[in-house]
DOMIZA-877556 format. One record per residue (C-alpha): residue in three letters; x, y, z negated. Coordinates in steps of 0.2 Angstrom, whole numbers, plus 5000, padded with zeros to 4 digits. Each point is the difference from the previous one (the first is absolute). Layout:
REM DOMIZA-877556
alaXYZ/...
//
This chain:
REM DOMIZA-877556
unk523257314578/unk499349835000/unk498250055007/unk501250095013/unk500749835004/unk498649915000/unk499150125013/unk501649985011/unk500749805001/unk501150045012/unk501150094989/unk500149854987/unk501349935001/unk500249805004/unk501849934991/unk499749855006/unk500050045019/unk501450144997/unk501049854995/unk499649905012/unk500450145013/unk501650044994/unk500649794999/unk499450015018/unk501250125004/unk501449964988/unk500149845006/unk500349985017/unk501550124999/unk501449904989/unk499549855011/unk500650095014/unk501350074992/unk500749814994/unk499949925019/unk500550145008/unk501749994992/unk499949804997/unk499849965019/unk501050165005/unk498650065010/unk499950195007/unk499350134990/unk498850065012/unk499549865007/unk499349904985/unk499150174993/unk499149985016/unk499849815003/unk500049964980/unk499450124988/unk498750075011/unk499049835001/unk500449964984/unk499250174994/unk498549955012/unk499749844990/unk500250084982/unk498850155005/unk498849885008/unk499949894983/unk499750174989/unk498750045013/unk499049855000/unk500149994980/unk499550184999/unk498650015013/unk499749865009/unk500549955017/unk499650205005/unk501350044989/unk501249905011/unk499950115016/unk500150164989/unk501749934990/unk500749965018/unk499850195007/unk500750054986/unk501649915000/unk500150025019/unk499650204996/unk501350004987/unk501449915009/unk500050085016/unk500050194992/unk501349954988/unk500949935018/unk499850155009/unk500650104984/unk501549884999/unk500650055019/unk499750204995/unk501049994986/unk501349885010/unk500350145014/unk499850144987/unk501649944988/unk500949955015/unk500050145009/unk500250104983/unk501649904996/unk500849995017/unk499650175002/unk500850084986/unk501549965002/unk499950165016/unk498950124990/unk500850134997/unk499750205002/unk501350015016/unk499149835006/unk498550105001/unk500550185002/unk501649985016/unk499649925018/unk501149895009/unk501350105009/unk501849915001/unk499449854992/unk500349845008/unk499449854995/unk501549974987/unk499950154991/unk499850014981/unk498350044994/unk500850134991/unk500050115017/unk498050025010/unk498449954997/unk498250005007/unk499850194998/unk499550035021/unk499049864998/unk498950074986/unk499850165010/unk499849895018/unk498649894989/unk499150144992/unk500150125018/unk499249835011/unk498649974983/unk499550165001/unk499850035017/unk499149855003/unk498750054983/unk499750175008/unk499549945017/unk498949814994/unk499350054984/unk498750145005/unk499749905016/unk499649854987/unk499050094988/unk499050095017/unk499949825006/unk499249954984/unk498850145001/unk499349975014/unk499849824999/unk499150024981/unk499050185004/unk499550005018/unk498649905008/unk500849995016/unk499949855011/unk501949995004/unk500349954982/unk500249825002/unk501350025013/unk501050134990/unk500049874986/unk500449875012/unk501450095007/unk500850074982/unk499849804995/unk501049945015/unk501250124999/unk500449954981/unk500649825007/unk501250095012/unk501749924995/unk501350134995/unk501249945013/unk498850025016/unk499750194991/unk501950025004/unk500049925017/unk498650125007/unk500950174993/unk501749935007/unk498949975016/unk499550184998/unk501950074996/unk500649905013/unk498850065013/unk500250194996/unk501750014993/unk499750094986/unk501249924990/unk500049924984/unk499550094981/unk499250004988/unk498550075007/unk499849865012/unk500249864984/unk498750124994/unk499149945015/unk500349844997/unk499250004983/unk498550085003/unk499049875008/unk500349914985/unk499650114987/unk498450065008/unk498849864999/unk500749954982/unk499450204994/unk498749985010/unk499349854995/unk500350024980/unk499350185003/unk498349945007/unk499749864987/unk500450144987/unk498750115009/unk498649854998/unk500349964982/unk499150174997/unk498350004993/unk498950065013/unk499250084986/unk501050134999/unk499750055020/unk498150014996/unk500250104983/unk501050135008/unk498850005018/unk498650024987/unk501050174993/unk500050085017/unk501949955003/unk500149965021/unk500749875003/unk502050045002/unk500050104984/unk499049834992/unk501749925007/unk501350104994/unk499550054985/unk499149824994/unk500449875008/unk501850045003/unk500650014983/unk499149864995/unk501249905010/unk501650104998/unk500749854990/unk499649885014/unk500750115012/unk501650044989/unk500149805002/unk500050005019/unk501150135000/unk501349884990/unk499449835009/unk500750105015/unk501550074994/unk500349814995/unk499749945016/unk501350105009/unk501550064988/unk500949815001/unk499649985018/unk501749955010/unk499849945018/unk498850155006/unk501650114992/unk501349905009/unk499349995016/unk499450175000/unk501750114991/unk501650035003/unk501049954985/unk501150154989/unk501250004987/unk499750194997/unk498850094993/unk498550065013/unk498750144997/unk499250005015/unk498949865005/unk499950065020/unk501950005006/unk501349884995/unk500149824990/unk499549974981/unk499749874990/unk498949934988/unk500149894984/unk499349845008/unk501450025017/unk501350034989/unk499649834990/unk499849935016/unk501950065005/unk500849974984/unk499149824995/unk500849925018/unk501850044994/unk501049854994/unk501050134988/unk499750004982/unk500050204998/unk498650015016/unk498949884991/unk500150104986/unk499650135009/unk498149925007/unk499749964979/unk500250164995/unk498950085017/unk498749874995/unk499950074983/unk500050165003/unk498649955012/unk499149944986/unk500350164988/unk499550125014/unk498249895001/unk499850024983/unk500250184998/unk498950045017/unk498649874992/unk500450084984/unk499950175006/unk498549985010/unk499149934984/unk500450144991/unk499550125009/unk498149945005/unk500049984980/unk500550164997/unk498850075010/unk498449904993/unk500450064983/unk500050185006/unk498350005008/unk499249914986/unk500850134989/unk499350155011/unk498449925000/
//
């Protein structure tokens, strides 16, 4: 063991700097803690204005002892590293628990199972729920899926497997197209709807959703594509595969997990999206299976309806939508996850 350890000195271990690390970081925080309630000062404000620089200092002490003045810069991304992705955490969790605890007090089987026929803005949350707009959300999702996804991933493969000179402005165009704000994505179908009086659906907030869940598959997809070894092409060229069975059959499943992630990133990208959906839907408070005739509505509208009311019960209503919001992305992340997975394992087991 200790001719192990004397081949590796990185694994010995230094008490002295351990120490030294953790007074760093133990100090800084009961400092805080003692003038932030002295002087009455905000919570959030002195993390940030306080124990942040104060951290700096510490870090950069323990860095110079440790290693010089090297060791300075490296002790300063650390805590800047540190800090920052516990801030972000901190803001997750914030919006996790508060729409969990607002939320709940809705959630019920009727909240998610009834729509919202005869029910005003007053009515007890023992009557309706965001049952039509589960349906309205999952009809628009999957409309909008079938018709950007496989143009994405054809997208991708063209821009990753052809040699064609009108790559560059294919990219250039799937690029712009991924700034388009939502907003101006609802504008042009509402130009569309109003041109040709086709009136309102869910097919034309389908519409609206596509141009931006295209270049977000698209994009995802064809980075996916590149981080294939092109070794694998040449091996199975070398076999006598052509070329489009060398695709399907190699490179293809190579990147199903990255394409399984563009898939997601989309989905993401489109299922909390509001003012296309406004714009472009005529709102209902009963349940709609048909995309093409008539209004529906969708998770994020009915927030959007419920959120604006000055009545305690409508409120309620919006927390308990946005939760359900949050359940319903989780299972179709969850879903999606599982079954990619459960196809791996079946293949590695056939083979």
């Amino acid at each position: 063991m200790a001719k192990a350890l004397a081949n590796q000195p990185w694994r010995k271990a230094n008490v002295a700097r351990r120490l030294q690390i953790f007074v760093a970081s133990l100090i800084p925080l009961p400092l805080v803690v003692l003038i932030t309630i002295t002087a009455h000062l905000n919570p959030i404000l002195s993390f940030a204005g306080l124990f942040l620089p104060l951290q700096l200092i510490a870090a950069s002490v323990v860095g110079y002892l440790a290693y010089g003045r090297r060791g300075v810069g490296d002790a300063v991304l650390v805590v800047l590293t540190f800090f920052f992705s516990a801030f972000v955490l901190i803001l997750l969790l914030s919006v996790l628990s508060s729409v969990v605890i607002q939320g709940s007090r809705a959630i019920s089987w009727q909240f998610i199972s009834q729509n919202n026929v005869y029910v005003s803005p007053t009515t007890s949350l023992d009557y309706g729920g965001v049952g039509h707009a589960v349906v309205g959300t999952l009809l628009v999702v999957l409309l909008t899926t079938i018709a950007a996804v496989p143009l994405g991933l054809a997208m991708a493969i063209y821009l990753t497997q052809s040699q064609s000179k009108t790559r560059n402005l294919v990219r250039t165009f799937t690029q712009a197209l991924s700034g388009l704000p939502s907003v101006v994505s609802g504008l042009f179908i509402l130009s569309i709807i109003e041109a040709t009086h086709i009136g309102r659906s869910g097919f034309t907030g389908a519409l609206a959703l596509f141009p931006l869940m295209l270049p977000t598959v698209a994009r995802v997809a064809e980075e996916a594509l590149k981080l294939v070894p092109v070794d694998l092409r040449y091996a199975a060229l070398a076999l006598g595969a052509p070329n489009y069975r060398a695709f399907f059959q190699v490179i293809l499943p190579a990147a199903k997990s990255g394409l399984l992630t563009a898939l997601l990133l989309g989905l993401a990208r489109v299922v909390g999206e509001t003012a296309p959906l406004i714009l472009t839907m005529n709102p209902s408070s009963s349940t709609s299976l048909n995309p093409f005739n008539g209004g529906m509505t969708t998770l994020p509208t009915y927030i959007y309806n419920y959120l604006a009311s000055s009545y305690e019960t409508s409120q309620a209503r919006a927390w308990g939508a946005a939760l359900v919001l949050l359940i319903l992305v989780g299972f179709l992340f969850g879903l999606a996850r599982v079954l990619g997975k459960n196809k791996s394992i079946k293949s590695k087991a056939s083979k």
